[in-house]
C-alpha positions as CSV (number, residue, x, y, z in Angstrom):
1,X,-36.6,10.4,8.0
2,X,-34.1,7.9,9.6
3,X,-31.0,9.5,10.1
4,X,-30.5,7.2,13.5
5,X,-27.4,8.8,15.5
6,X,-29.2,12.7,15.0
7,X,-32.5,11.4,16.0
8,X,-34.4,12.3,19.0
9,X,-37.4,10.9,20.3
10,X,-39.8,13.2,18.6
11,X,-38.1,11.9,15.5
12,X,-37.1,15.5,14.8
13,X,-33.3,15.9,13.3
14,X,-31.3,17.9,15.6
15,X,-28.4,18.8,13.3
16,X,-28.0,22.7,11.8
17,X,-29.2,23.2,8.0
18,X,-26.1,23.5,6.9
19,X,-24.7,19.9,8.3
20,X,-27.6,18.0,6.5
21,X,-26.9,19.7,3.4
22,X,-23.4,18.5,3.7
23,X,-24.4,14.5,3.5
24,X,-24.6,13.2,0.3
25,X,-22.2,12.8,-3.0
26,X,-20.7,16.2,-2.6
27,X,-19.5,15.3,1.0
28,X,-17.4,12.2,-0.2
29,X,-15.9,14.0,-3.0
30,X,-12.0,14.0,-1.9
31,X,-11.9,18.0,-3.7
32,X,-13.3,20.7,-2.8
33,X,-15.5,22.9,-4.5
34,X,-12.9,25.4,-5.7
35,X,-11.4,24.6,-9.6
36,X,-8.0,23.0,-10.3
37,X,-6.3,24.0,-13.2
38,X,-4.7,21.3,-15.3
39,X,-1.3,20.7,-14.2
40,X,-2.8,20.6,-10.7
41,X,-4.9,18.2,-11.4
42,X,-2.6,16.1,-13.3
43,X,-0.2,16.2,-9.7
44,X,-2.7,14.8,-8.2
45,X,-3.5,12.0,-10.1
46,X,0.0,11.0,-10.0
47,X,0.3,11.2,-6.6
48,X,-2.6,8.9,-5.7
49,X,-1.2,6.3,-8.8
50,X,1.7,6.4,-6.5
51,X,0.3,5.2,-3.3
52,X,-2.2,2.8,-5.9
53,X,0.8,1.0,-6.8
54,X,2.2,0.8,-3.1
55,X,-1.7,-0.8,-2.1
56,X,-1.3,-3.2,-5.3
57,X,2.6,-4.3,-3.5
58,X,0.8,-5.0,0.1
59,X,-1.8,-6.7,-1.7
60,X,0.5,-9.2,-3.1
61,X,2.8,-9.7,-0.5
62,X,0.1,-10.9,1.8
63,X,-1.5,-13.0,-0.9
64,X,1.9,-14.4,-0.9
65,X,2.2,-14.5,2.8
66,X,-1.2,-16.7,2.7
67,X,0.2,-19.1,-0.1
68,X,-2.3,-17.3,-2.9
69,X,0.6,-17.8,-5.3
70,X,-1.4,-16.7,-8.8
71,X,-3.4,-14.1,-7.0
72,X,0.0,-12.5,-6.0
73,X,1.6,-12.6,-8.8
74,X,-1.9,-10.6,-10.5
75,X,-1.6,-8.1,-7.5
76,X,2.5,-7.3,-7.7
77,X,2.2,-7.3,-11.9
78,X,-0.4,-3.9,-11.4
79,X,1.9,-2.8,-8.9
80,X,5.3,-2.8,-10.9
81,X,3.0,-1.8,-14.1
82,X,1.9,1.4,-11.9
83,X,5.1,2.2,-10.3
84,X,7.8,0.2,-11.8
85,X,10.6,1.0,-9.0
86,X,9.2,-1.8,-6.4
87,X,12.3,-3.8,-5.9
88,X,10.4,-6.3,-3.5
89,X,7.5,-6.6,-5.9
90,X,10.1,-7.6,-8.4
91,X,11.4,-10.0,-6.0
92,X,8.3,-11.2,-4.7
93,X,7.2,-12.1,-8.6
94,X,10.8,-13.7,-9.1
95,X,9.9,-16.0,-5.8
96,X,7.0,-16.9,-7.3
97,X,7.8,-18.0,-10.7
98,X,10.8,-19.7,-9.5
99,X,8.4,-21.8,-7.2
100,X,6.3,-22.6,-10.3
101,X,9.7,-23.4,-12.5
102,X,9.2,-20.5,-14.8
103,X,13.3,-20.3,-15.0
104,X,13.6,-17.6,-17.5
105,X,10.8,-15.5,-16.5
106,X,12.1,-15.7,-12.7
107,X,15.5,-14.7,-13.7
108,X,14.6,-11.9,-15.5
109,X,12.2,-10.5,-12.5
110,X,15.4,-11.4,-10.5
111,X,17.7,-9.0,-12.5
112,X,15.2,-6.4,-11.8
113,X,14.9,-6.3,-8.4
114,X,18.5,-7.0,-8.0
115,X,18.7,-3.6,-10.1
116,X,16.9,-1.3,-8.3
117,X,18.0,-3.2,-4.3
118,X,21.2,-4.9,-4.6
119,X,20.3,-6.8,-0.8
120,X,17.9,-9.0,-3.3
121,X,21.2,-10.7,-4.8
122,X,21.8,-11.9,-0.9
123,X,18.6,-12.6,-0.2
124,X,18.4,-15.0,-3.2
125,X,21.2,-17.0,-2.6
126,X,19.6,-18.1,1.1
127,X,16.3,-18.4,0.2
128,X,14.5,-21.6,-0.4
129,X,12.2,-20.4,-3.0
130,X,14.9,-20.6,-5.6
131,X,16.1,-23.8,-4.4
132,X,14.6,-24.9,-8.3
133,X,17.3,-23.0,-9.9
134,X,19.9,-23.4,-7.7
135,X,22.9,-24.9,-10.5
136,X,21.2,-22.8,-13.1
137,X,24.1,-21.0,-14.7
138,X,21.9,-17.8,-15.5
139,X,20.7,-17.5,-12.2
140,X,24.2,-18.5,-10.6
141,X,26.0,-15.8,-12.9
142,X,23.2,-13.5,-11.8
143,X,24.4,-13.8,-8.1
144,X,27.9,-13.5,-8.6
């Protein structure tokens, strides 16, 4: 047997029968071992999409922070497609198609963020990441 941190020197394994039972597949499963009807389940599942979605944003925005431009935009698109209400995912996305002179896709993730936070419509307008589309007259009407 080699379960090191419960060994003693005899090589016997000093935890109860019950504790060794517990290690295996059934000890990681998140559930217990009591049913859940349908509707619970289904709360469930949306509640960990939820906090998926929220991983996918943090994801991105440090891609972003590390200048991994096409690996955060991969990361923030499953976040928005998972939970759709991101603002900054939105804006993030915007930052980066801007950056890579996608105009019309960049004003269009623009207008979403700007939809959901309206701080993103300040935000743009100082922001060097848009400096591309700066005299655009879509993304200037946008910021008005």
């Amino acid at each position: 047997m080699f379960p090191y941190p419960y060994e003693r020197r005899s090589g016997r394994d000093r935890r109860s029968g019950s504790e060794r039972r517990r290690v295996g597949d059934a000890a990681s499963f998140p559930f217990g071992e009591e049913e859940m009807d349908q509707e619970e389940a289904e709360q469930k599942a949306a509640q960990m999409s939820l906090h998926l979605g929220d991983l996918w944003k943090h994801k991105g925005k440090e891609l972003f922070r590390t200048h991994r431009y096409n690996e955060a935009k991969e990361a923030l698109l499953k976040a928005v497609e998972i939970k759709p209400l991101l603002a900054d995912a939105w804006y993030v996305i915007a930052c980066i198609e801007s950056m890579k002179g996608e105009k019309e896709g960049a004003v269009t993730r623009l207008r979403k963020a700007i939809e959901l936070d309206q701080s993103f419509r300040d935000k743009a307008r100082t922001q060097s990441y848009f400096k591309k589309l700066k005299g655009d007259e879509d993304f200037e009407k946008l910021l008005q």
